[in-house]
C-alpha positions, 0 to 999 in steps of 0.5 A: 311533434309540434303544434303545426305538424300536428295541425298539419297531420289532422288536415292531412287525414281530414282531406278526402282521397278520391274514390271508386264512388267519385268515379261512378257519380261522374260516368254519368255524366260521361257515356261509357265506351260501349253506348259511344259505340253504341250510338256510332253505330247507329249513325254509321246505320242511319248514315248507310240508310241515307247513302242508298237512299240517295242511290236510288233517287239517283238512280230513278233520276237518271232513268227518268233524264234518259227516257226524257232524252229518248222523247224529245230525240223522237220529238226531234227526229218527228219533226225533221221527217215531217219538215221534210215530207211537207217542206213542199206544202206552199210550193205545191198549193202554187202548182195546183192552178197549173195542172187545172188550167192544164186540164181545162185547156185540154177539155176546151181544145177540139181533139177531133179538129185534125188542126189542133191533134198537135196541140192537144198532144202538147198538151197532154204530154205536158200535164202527164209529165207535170202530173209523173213529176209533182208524183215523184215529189209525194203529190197525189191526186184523190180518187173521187171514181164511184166513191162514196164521200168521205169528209176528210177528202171531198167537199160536197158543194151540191147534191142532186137526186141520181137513180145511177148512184147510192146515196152519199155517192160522188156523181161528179168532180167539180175539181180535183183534190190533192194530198201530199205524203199522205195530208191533204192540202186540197179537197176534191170539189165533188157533186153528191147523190142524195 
């Protein structure tokens, strides 16, 4: 052998050849394939966890969004009934006057004077039927007969010592009070017992 290839055989023994223990310094570093599915596991677990989480906010929301439908469905629906029941409101307060002026002529007019019998017929038939009319409509008159005072309906604008009545008892109707489909839209002017 030669110099060289002397040389080179030394060289060649001095090199070292990767071991077993090389690879275990380097696994370390790299995670084996049991922790790599391992920790996809987990994530697969976390992610599963996040997914019916988001199922059940979406579910609330859903019931939530349905509920706030049905109210403002009913909000709706409220609205129209009552736009519907009171559409009537200003045009009966309009009509009110009427029916007292009718009422007065009927109390100021002679009923037994046999000059005025038709005029007062006329006049009767015409508040009833205004009177059967305004009704179909939902106007209704207040009752204030022997009635005690109720401050939702009448108001009181005198009161007067009466041995016949109870206290807080209506003794007179100065005017009378409407309501339409239930609302008041005009109190009864009442004279109350003290």
């Amino acid at each position: 052998m030669t110099e060289q290839e002397n040389n080179m055989s030394e060289n060649e023994t001095n090199i070292e050849i990767p071991t077993e223990q090389s690879t275990e310094e380097q696994s370390p570093s790299q995670p084996s394939v049991e922790d790599q599915l391992k920790a996809k596991d987990a994530r697969i677990s976390e992610l599963e966890q996040a997914l019916q989480l988001a199922k059940k906010n979406e579910s609330e929301a859903m019931i939530r969004a349905r509920a706030e439908i049905d109210n403002v469905r009913k909000r709706v629906e409220q609205d129209v009934d009552k736009a519907r029941k009171f559409a009537l409101e200003k045009f009966s307060n309009e009509l009110l006057p009427v029916i007292d002026n009718l009422e007065r002529a009927l109390e100021s007019t002679d009923k037994n004077n046999p000059e005025h019998k038709a005029t007062v017929e006329g006049l009767e038939l015409t508040l009833k039927s205004f009177l059967d009319t305004v009704k179909k409509f939902g106007i209704e008159v207040i009752n204030t007969a022997d009635s005690q005072l109720n401050p939702d309906l009448h108001q009181a604008i005198s009161m007067v010592e009466s041995p016949e009545h109870q206290s807080g008892q209506i003794v007179n109707t100065i005017q009378k009070g409407y309501t339409l489909n239930g609302r008041l839209i005009r109190p009864a002017m009442v004279i109350v017992a003290k």
